[in-house]
C-alpha positions as CSV (number, residue, x, y, z in Angstrom):
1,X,27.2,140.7,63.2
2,X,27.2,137.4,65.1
3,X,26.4,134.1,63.8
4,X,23.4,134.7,66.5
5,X,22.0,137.9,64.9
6,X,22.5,136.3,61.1
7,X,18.8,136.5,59.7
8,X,17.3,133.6,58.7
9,X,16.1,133.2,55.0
10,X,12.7,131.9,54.0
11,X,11.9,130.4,50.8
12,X,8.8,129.0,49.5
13,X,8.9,125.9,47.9
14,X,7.3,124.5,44.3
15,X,8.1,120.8,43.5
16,X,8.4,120.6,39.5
17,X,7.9,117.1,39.7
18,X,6.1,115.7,42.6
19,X,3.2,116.1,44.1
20,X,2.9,119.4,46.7
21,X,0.2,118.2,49.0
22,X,1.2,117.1,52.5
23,X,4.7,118.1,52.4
24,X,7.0,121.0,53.0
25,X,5.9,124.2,51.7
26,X,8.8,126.7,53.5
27,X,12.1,125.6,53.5
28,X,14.7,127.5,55.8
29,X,18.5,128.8,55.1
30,X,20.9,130.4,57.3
31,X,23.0,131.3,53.6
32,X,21.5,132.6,50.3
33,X,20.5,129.4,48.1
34,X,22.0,128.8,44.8
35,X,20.7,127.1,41.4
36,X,22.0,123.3,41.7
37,X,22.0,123.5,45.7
38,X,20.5,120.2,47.2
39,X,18.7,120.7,50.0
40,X,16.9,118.2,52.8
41,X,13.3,118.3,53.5
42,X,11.4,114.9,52.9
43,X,14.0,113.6,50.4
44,X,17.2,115.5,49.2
45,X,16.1,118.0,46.6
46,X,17.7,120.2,43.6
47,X,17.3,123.9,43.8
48,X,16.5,124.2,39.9
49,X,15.1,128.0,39.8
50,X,14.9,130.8,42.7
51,X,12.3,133.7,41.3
52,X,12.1,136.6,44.0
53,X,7.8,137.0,44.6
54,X,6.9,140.2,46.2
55,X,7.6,139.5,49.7
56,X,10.0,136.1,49.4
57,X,12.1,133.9,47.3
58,X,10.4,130.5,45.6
59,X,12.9,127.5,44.7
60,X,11.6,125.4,42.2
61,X,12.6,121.7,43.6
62,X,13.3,118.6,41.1
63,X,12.1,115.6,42.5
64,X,13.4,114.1,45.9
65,X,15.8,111.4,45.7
66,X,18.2,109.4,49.4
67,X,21.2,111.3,47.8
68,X,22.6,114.7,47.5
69,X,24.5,113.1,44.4
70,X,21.2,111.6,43.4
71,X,19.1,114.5,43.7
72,X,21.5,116.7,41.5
73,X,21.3,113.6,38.1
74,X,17.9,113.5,38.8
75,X,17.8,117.0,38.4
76,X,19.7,116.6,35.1
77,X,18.4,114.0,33.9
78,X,14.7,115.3,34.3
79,X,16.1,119.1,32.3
80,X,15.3,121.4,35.1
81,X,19.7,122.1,35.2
């Protein structure tokens, strides 16, 4: 397979600590996500959770933070890792 034909991977998206109106719902991957991933939407983010629903992954999200290194103490700090 190219890098072309690699399928994309959709997740939806539950923020454990913010609020979820007006922002991101999906979020987009061209590798499998991880527990303690960050990942960029509105802020930089801590994947704290992946649960497989019927027809796509959720990530569970710890609050946004301006840092990758942020996001993941925020994360700890806050007991979702």
């Amino acid at each position: 397979m190219t890098p072309e034909e690699d399928p994309v991977i959709e997740y939806k998206v539950k923020y454990l600590d913010d609020h979820q109106a007006g922002r991101p719902d999906r979020y987009e991957s061209e590798h499998p996500l991880r527990v303690g991933d960050v990942v960029e939407l509105d802020d930089f983010h801590c994947v704290c959770n992946i649960q497989r629903l019927q027809t796509i992954h959720r990530i569970d999200l710890a609050r946004g933070c301006e840092s990758e290194q942020e996001a993941i103490l925020e994360a700890e700090y806050s007991g979702h890792l």
